[in-house]
C-alpha positions in Angstrom: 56.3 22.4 112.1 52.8 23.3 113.8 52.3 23.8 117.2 51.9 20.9 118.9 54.8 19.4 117.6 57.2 22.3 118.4 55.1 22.6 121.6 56.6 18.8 122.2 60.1 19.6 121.9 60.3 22.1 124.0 58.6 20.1 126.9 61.3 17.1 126.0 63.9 19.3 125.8 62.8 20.9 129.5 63.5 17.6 130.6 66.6 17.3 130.2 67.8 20.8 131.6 68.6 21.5 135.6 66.4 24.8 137.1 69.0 26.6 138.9 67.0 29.0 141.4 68.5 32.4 141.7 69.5 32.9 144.9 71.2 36.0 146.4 74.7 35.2 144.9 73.6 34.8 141.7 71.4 37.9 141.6 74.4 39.9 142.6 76.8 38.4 139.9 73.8 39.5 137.5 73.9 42.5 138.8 77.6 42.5 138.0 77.5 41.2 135.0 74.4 43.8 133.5 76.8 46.5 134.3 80.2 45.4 133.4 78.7 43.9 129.7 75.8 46.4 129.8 73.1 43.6 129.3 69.2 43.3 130.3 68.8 42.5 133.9 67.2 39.2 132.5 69.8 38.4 129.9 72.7 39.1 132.9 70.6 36.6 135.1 70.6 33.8 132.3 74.7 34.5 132.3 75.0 34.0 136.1 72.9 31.1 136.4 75.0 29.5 134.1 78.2 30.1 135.0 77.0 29.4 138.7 76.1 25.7 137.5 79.4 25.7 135.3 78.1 23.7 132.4 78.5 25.2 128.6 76.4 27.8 127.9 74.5 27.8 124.3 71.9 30.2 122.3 70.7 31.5 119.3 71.3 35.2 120.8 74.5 37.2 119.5 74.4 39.6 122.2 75.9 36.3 125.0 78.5 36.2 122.4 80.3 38.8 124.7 80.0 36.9 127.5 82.1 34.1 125.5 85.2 36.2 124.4 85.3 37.3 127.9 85.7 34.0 129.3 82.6 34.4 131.8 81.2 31.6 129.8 82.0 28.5 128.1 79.9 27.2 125.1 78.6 28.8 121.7 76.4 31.5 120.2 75.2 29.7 117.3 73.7 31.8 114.1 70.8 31.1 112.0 
């Protein structure tokens, strides 16, 4: 795939997704979260966004599997 085409499907795929801005609430659960599941800041701000919005949460990255078994988040961790 070269890179205008996966370019492409990223952009449609952005079109699809809701932007949840962090507000304070959600900055302090990722705060929460960072140091109860001892993730990066930007990793534990991903998780609170997403439970905040309360839609299933999926990636590619093993280390939101966690996150999963705890029941902070619904969804998959999907390997490659």
């Amino acid at each position: 795939m070269n890179d205008a085409t996966l370019r492409a499907k990223r952009l449609a795929l952005l079109n699809v997704l809701d932007v949840t801005p962090i507000n304070r609430e959600i900055a302090e659960r990722g705060g929460e979260l960072r140091r109860l599941h001892n993730l990066a800041l930007p990793d534990a701000l991903i998780a609170a966004c997403a439970e905040h919005a309360g839609g299933q949460f999926f990636s590619k990255d093993p280390h939101f599997k966690r996150l999963l078994e705890a029941g902070i988040l619904s969804g998959a961790v999907y390997d490659e």
